[in-house]
N, C-alpha and C positions, 0 to 999 in steps of 0.2 A: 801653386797648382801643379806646376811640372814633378816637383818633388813628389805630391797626394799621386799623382799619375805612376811616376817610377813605381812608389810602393806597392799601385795597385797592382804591376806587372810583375813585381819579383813574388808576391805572394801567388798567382798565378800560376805565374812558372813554372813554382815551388810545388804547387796542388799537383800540379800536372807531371811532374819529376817524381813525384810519389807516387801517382795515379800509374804510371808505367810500373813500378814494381809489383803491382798487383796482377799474376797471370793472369786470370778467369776475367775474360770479357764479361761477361753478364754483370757482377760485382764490380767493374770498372767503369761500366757505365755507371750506374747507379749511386756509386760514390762520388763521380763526378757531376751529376745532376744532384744530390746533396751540398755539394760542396757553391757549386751556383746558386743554390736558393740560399745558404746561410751566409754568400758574399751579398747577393741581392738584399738583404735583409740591413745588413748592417753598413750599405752603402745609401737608404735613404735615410731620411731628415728622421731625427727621433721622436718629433711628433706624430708622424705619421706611422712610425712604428707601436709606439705606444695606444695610438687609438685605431690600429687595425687589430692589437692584442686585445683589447678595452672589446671590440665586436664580437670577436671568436668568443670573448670569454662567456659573453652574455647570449649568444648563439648555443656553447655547451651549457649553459644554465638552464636554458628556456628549454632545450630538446632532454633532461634530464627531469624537468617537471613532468614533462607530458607523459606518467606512468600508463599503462596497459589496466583498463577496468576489468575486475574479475567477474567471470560469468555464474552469475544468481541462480539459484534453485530457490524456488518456493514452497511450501507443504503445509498442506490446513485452511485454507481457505475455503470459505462457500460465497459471502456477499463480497470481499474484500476485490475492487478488481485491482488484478495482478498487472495488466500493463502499464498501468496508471502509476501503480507501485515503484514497479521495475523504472520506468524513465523518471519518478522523482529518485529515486538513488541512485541510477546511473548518472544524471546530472549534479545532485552533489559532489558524489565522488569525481567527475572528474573536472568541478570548478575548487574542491577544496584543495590548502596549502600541508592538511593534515593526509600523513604516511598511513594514519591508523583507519584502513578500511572498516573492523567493523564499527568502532565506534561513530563514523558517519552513517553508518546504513542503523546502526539503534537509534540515534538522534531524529532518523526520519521514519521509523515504525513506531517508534513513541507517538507522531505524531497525529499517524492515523486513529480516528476515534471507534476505528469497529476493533481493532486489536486489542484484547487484555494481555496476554505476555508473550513472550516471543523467545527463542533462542536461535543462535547464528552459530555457526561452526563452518571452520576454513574445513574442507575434505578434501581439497591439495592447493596447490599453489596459487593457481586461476581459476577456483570453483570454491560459491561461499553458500553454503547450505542452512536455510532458514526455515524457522518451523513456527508458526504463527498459532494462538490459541485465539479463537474472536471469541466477541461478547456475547452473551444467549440471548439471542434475539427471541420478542414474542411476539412483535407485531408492528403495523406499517401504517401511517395517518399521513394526513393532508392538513397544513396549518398556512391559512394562506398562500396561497397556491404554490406552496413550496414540500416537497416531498420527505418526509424522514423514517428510519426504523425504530424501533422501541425495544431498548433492550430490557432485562432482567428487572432493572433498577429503576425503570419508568424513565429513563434520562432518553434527549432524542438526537439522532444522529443522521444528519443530510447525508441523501441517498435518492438516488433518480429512482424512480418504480420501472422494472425490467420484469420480463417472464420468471426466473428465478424467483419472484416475490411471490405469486401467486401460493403458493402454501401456506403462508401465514394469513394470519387474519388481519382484516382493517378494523381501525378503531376510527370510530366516527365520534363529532360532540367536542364540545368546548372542554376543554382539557382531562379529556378523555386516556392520552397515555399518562396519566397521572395515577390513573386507577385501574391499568389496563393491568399490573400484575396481582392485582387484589383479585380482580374477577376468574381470572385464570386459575389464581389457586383455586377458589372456594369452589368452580367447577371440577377440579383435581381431586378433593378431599371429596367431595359428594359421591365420587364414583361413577358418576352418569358419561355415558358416552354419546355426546354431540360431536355430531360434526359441521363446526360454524364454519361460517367464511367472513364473518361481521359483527361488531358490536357496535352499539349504538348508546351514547350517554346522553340520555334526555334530563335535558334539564339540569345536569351537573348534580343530578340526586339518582336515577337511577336507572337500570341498561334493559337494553334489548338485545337480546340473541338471534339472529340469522344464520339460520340452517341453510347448507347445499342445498337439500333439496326445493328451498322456496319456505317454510316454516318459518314463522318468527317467533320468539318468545318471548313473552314480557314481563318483567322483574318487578319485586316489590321493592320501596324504598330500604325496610331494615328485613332480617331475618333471611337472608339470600341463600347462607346455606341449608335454611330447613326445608325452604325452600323448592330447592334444587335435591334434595336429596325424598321429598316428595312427588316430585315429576320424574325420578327415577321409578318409583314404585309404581306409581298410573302409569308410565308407560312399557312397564312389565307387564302390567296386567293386560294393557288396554290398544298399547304397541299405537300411541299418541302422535311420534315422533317420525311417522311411515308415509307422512307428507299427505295424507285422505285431511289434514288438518292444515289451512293455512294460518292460521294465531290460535296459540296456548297462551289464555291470559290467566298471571298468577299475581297481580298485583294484589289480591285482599288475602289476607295470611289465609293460610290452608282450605282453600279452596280454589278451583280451578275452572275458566270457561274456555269452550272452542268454537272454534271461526268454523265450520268445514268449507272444501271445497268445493268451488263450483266449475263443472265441467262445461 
């Protein structure tokens, strides 16, 4: 022990025999407070040295994970909501072990069902700019008291009813968005300009029209577009559709009865 002692004194001394040849105080300190922490170091137990090394290392690992999330831009949305959006990608991003920013943020707009395609672009370092194309929405139902949108494709996609919705039409009736873009067209190709706010599938055979202004119109089972391109013509001539009428009934082919109104 006396010998481990000497040694630790001559090297010491030694430090400090050197430490004088350094003019500049500032750098003599400094070197000798170096020279303390790397005698401190290899004067305890090598267990103890090893598993304070073992802490730091996994201290720099863990503060190395913790990358900085880049800040999101969004462009193109109407129903998509964007907050909702933003903190499921900001929460992936910063639970995943994956470096590759955008292929986590594609992985999670894939998975929303109103998006059809989307592109992402880094525009600098910390700013990732995203451009969303949604699906053609053409209408909004109630199936069990659970709310969805109707897109192009009659497919249906959960979605709360908000004010935003109010410009599409509901579709009413037992599986009613099934045939919600069938009716859509054939009122497109007729030419006739309604302005619904509602359809109504009676009976899984055939619709009702509900007009803004209170008008309903009611549909034959076959021949919808002759139709329809029929109530175009009567109501050229006869201006049907000006609400003095509460039911246009056109269920017996080519021919037409009204309700009027009563004041």
């Amino acid at each position: 022990m006396k010998k481990q002692n000497l040694r630790r004194f001559n090297i010491i001394y030694n430090i400090i025999k050197l430490s004088n040849q350094i003019k500049l105080t500032f750098f003599k300190i400094i070197f000798l407070i170096l020279v303390i922490l790397i005698f401190s170091i290899l004067a305890v137990k090598k267990e103890m040295f090893i598993n304070h090394f073992l802490n730091v290392k996994t201290f720099l690992l863990a503060s190395d994970d913790k990358k900085s999330i880049p800040k999101i831009l969004i462009e193109g949305n109407q129903y998509v909501n964007i907050n909702k959006l933003l903190l499921s990608i900001n929460k992936n991003l910063g639970n995943s072990k994956i470096n590759n920013d955008l292929h986590i943020i594609s992985d999670v707009l894939k998975q929303n069902q109103l998006i059809k395609k989307f592109i992402i672009k880094r525009s600098s370092k910390n700013i990732i700019l995203i451009k969303i194309e949604e699906k053609h929405i053409i209408g909004f139902t109630s199936i069990k008291s659970k709310d969805f949108l109707i897109d192009r494709k009659n497919n249906l996609i959960p979605f709360k009813l908000t004010p935003n919705l109010f410009h599409i039409p509901t579709f009413l009736g037992k599986n009613s968005n099934k045939n919600a873009n069938l009716i859509l067209r054939l009122i497109s190709e007729s030419e006739i300009n309604l302005n619904f706010n509602s359809f109504s599938f009676v009976n899984e055979r055939r619709w009702n029209i509900n007009l803004e202004n209170g008008v309903k119109i009611l549909l034959p089972e076959m021949k919808v577009l002759e139709t329809l391109v029929l109530l175009k013509k009567v109501d050229t001539e006869n201006n049907l559709l000006n609400g003095n009428f509460v039911e246009i009934d056109l269920r017996i082919n080519g021919k037409y009865f009204l309700k009027p109104k009563i004041n």
